[in-house]
Structures are given as structure tokens and as C-alpha cells.
N, C-alpha and C positions, 0 to 999 in steps of 0.2 A: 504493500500500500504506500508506503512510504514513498520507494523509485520512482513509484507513478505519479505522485506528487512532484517529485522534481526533475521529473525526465531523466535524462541525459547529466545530470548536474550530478557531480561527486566531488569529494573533499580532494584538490589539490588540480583539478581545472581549470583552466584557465579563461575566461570572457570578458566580453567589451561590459564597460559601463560607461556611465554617461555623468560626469561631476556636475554641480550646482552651476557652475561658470560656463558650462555649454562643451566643455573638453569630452570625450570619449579616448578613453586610452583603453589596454588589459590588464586584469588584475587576478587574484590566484582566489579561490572559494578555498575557507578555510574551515566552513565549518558551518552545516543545515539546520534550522531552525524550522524544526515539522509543527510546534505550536502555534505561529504567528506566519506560516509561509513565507521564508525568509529564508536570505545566505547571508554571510560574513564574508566578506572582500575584504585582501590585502594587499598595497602595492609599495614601490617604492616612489618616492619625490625625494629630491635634492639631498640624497643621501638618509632618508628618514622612513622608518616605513611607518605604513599608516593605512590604516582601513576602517569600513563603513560596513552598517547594515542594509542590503536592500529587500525589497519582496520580490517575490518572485514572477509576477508579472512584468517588471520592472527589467529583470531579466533576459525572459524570453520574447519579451521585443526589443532587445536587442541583438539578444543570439536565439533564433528561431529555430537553427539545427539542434539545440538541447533540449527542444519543448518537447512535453510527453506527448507521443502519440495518441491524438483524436480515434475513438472509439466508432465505428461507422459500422452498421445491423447490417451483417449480412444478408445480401439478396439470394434465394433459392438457385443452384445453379442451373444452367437449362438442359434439357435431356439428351445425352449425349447421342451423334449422331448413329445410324448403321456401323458397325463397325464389318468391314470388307476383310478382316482378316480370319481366316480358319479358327474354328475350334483345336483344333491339332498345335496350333504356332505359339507358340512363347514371346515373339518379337513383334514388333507393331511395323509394319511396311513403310519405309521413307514413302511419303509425299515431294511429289517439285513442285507443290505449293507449300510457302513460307508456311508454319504452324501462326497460329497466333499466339502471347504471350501467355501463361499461366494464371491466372488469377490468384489474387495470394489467402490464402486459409488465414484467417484470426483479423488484428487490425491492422487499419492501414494510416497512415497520416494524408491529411484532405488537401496540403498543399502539392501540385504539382513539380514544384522543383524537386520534390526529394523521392521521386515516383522510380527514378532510377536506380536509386540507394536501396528503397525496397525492396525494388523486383530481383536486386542481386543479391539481398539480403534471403530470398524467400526461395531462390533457385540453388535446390542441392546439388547441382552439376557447376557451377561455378567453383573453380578452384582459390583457394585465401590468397597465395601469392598474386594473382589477377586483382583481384578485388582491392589489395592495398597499393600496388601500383597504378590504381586509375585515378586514386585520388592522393597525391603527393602530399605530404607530412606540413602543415605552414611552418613559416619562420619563426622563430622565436623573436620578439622585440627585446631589447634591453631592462627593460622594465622585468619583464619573464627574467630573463637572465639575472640582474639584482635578487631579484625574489629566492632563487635557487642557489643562489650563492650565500645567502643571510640563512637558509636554510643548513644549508651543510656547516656554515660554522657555527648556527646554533647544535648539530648536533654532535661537535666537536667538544666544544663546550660542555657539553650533559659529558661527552666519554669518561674527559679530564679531570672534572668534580666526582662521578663516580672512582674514577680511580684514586682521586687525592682520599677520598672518604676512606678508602680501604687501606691505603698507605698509614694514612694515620690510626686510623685502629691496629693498624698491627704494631704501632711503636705506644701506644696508649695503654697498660695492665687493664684489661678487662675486669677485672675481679675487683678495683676500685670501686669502692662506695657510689662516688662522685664521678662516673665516667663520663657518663654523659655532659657532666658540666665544664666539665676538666678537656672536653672536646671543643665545646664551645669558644671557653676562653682561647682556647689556641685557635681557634681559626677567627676571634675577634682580633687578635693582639699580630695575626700574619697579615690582616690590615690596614695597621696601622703604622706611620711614619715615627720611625725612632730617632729623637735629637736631644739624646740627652746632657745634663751638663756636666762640662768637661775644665778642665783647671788651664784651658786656654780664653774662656769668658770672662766678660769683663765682671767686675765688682760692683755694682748700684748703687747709689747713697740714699739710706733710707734713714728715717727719725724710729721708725718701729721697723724691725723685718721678723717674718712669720715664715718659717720652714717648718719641715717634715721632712722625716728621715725614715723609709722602710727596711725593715732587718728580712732577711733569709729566714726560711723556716728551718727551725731549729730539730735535733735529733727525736724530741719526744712527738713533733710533729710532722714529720717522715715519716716513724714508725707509723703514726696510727692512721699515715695516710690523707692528710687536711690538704685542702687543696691553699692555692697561693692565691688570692683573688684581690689581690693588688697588682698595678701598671704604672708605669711611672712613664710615659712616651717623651715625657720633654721636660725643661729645665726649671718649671713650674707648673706641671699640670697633675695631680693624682686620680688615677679611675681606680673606682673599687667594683669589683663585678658580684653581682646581689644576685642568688640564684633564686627565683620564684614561679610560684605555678600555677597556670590558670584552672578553670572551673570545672572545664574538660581534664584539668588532671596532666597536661602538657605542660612539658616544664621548658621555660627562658630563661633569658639572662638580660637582667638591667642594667646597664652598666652608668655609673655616678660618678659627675665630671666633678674635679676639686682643682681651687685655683691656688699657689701661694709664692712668696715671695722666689723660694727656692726649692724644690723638689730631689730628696739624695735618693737614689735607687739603691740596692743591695750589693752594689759593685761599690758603691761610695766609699773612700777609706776618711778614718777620724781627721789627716792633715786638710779632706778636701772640704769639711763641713768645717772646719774654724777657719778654713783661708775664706770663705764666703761667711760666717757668723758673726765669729769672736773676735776674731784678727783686727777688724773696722773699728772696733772696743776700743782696743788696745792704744790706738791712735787717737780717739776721742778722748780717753781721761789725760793723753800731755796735754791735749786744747782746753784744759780744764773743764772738761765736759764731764758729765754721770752719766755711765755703764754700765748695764745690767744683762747676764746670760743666764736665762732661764731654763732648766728644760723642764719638762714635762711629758708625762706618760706613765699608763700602768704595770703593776711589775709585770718585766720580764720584757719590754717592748727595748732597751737597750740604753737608758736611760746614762748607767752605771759605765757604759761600756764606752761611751760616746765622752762622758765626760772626765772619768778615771784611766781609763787607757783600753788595749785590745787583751783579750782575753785567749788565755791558751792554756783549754782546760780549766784549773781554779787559780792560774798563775796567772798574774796580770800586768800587764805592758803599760806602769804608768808615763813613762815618758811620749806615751802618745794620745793622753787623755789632751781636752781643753786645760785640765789643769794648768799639767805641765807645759804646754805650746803658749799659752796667752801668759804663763810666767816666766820662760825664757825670751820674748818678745819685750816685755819689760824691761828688762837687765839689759836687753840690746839696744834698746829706747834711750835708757837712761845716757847712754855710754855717747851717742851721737853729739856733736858738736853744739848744734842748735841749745841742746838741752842737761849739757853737761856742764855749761854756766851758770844755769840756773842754783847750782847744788840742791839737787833735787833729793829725799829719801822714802822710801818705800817702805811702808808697812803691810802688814798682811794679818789677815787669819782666817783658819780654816777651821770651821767645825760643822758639826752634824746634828743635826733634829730628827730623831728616830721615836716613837712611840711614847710623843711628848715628851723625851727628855732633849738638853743640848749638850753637845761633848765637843770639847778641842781636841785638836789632833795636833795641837803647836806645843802645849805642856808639858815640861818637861820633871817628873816627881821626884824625889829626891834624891835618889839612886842613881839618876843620871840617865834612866830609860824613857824614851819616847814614847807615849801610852796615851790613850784617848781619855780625858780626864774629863768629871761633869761640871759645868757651869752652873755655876748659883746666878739664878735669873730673877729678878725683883720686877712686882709688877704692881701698877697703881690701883687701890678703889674707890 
């Protein structure tokens, strides 16, 4: 029922249509619409392709060789004449008169021009090779050509994604909790343009600066397998990737863009977070300025690590904290010319606020050992 609806019309055909502007070009049938008696056309323009709905009338007056054949009631044949040939004979006698033509069994279509397409269509003596050499193949237009060439690379494209899909699951632990998600992020973040900052950028002058520093997951979070759902793509931008699911039960990824002064990724080492931080400090308090480096974060986020030095194991590297960098800076300060007129001297001190108490770390007890001593802290009421 369908066919007969659309004749001759099938998905990946080719026909004239007729634009709003009065143009007639070809375009390719992508796709029937048996609801509403309708095709989908799609063609190429100026590099762009593009296509419309039409109906199907709309259609077949412009390509009348696709229209379904007109149904026309058979007339009663008429009774065939004497036949002059023996009861005995199997073979019917040539006549040297021309036979007339067959009449064709079933429908026929009621235009005239396509009487010949029929009748060879309807004669089982006509051989296929005849038949398709009488009527030569058209040419293809460009527009045709465009269309078949945006095809093939579309389905070049499908090959290449189905194979990247499987490349990657094979390098992905299936047995992950989180694989699916842990897929996703990787083909968001292969995306995305990496320009992250490097200790060849310049330094900014800011009154407040606001950084973020992300750590590596650490060994207890390997084990169990957590995924990494932070990005850092550039020299101030943090994505965190938020895995959520919809109602159907299908799960996404949100991903949440963060803006800040400075952005360290997990390759950041401590020299490159105080040449952008603390280091500017350092040079504010000669200008008689007030300087303040704050950090902040909950345990275990590297707090400790960033500002006491790098950790190896439970042994720790302080000459590469902030401590130690913005107090060697000083002493190199002090020593420069500009400012070694001044008679300038440095005081310091260090101590700790731990579970409401405070303790020095400069105190030295009687014994002559360095030991973290408590402060008597006086407070008004």
C-alpha cells in the first residue's frame, strides 16, 4: 500500500523540485512520510546542505515518471479468432502479417508517453540487456555528486567513532564502578584545547589574587578506584565534571566552568605556585606594603604540602615549602643595594593553631632543644 502511494519514489532518489524563488534544481529523497503524503529532500547550496518537506503531488508534477500507476478496469478481451493451426501442432504458424501488440494483463498508466516502457515492461520475450540500453542512465548534476560525496564521508565518520569507541574501551578497566563516566570524561577533555600555565607567563598585578591548586589522586584513591573529575585546560579556568542522571535512568555529565586568578594542575610543582602567589608578597612588604598568604582547604586537599615543603612518604622536603622560598627571598631582598641602606631587620615567627591551642615553633626550652612550645594567649571581655 505504501509503494502505491509513492510510486516510483524511494529513499535515496533523486528529483527535480521546484524552490520558492522559481529555481528547479535535483535533490536526493531522504526519507517518506506515509502520514501526511510527503518526502524529505536534501540538496547541497554553497557548500551547505539543506533540505525541505514536500507533498507528494508537488512531486509528481514535476517528475511524472515516478507517479504510481493509474489503475484503469479492465475491458473483457475479445474472442479470439479461428485459430488455423492443427490440433496435432504445439507451434503457432508465422503470419506475414505484423501481429498486433499484446495487450498488457493488470495496470496500465493512462499517459501515452510511457506506453512504450510498459509494453516492454509487460513482454517476457524482451531481453534486460535491450531494455536498459534503450534508455541510457542520465547524468549526474553536481548537486547529485555533492550529495554522494557528504554521504560517504558521513559514513566514514560513523566507521571512525565506532572504532574510536572500541579502542577506548579496550584501554578503559571495564570492571570500574564509574566506567561509563570515566568514558565520558575522556572523550570530553580529547576536546578540549590545553594551554596550561607555564613558568614562561607573565606575572599580573593584583591587590587580591585567588588561585586553586588541584592534587593527583592519591594511593587510597586509586585503590578504590575514584574517578579524577577535575580539568584544569588553561591558566585560569577549573571544570569539574558532575556525573548525573536523568529520569529515564540515563546517565550524563555536567560539566562546571570555574574562573580564577590562577589555575595549578597536578603537574604544578611548589617553586611554580609561589613564583605566581607569594613571591609578589615578598616584594610588597620592602614597598612597605601588608602581605598576607592564605591557604585554604580540607584535610588532605595538600594544604600542608604546598606550604611546608614536598612530601616523600612521611619525610618532608621543607626547603621547598612557601615557607622556606618567601624566607630565602627575604634575606636576598634584604642584601640588595636599594635596600641594604636602609639597615633594614627582620623579624619573624612561626606558630601553629591546632585544636584551639597556639604553639611556637621558634622557642627554644631550656635544654637548648627546638620544640613546639604553647602560647599563653590573653583575650578581652
Amino acid at each position: 500500500e505504501m509503494a502505491g502511494i509513492f510510486g516510483k519514489i524511494f529513499v535515496g532518489i533523486y528529483v527535480e523540485i521546484k524552490r520558492s524563488d522559481g529555481r528547479i534544481h535535483q535533490a536526493m529523497v531522504t526519507s517518506l512520510h506515509e502520514d501526511n503524503d510527503s518526502v524529505t529532500v536534501e540538496w547541497i547550496e554553497n557548500g551547505d546542505t539543506k533540505g525541505k518537506e514536500i507533498d507528494l503531488e508537488s512531486v509528481f508534477a514535476m517528475n511524472p515518471d515516478v507517479a504510481p500507476d493509474e489503475e484503469i478496469p479492465q475491458s473483457p478481451e475479445p474472442p479470439l479468432p479461428p485459430s488455423n493451426v492443427a490440433k496435432t501442432s504445439k507451434l503457432p504458424k508465422v503470419s506475414s502479417r505484423p501481429a498486433s501488440p499484446p495487450r498488457p494483463v493488470g495496470t496500465t498508466r493512462a499517459r501515452p508517453s510511457q506506453q512504450t516502457r510498459l509494453l516492454i515492461q509487460f513482454n517476457p520475450f524482451v531481453r534486460c540487456d535491450h531494455l536498459c540500453s534503450s534508455f541510457p542512465a542520465r547524468k549526474k548534476s553536481s548537486c547529485v555528486k555533492e550529495v554522494e560525496k557528504l554521504q560517504e564521508k558521513r559514513e566514514k565518520r560513523r566507521l571512525q567513532q565506532q572504532e574510536l569507541r572500541e579502542k577506548r574501551a579496550q584501554e578503559v578497566d571495564v570492571q570500574m564502578p564509574n566506567y561509563e563516566i570515566m568514558c565520558m570524561i575522556r572523550d570530553f577533555r580529547a576536546s578540549l584545547d590545553y594551554r596550561p600555565l607555564t613558568g614562561n607567563d607573565l606575572i599580573e598585578e593584583h591587590r587580591i589574587c585567588v588561585c586553586v591548586r588541584a592534587r593527583p589522586l592519591n594511593k587510597k584513591e586509586l585503590t578504590t578506584k575514584d574517578l579524577d573529575v577535575i580539568t584544569i585546560p588553561s591558566k585560569d579556568v577549573v571544570m569539574v565534571h558532575e556525573p548525573k542522571q536523568k529520569v529515564d535512568l540515563t546517565r550524563y555529565l555536567e560539566n562546571q566552568t570555574f574562573r580564577f586568578d590562577y589555575a595549578f594542575d597536578e603537574n604544578s610543582t611548589n617553586e611554580m605556585v609561589y613564583r605566581f602567589t607569594a613571591q609578589p608578597l615578598v616584594e610588597t612588604i620592602f614597598e612597605r606594603g601588608m602581605a598576607t598568604c592564605f591557604a585554604y582547604g580540607q584535610t588532605g586537599s595538600g594544604k600542608t604540602h604546598t606550604m611546608g615543603g614536598d612530601f616523600s612518604g612521611k619525610n618532608q622536603d621543607c626547603s621547598k615549602g612557601i615557607y622556606a622560598l618567601s624566607a630565602r627571598d627575604v634575606f636576598l631582598m634584604i642584601k640588595k643595594p636599594n635596600y641594604k641602606k636602609l639597615d633594614l631587620q627582620i623579624f619573624a615567627t612561626f606558630f601553629e593553631i591546632y585544636s584551639g591551642k597556639a604553639s611556637s615553633h621558634f622557642l627554644i626550652d631550656v635544654y637548648g632543644e627546638q620544640r613546639s612550645r604553647p602560647l599563653l594567649v590573653t583575650t578581652e571581655k
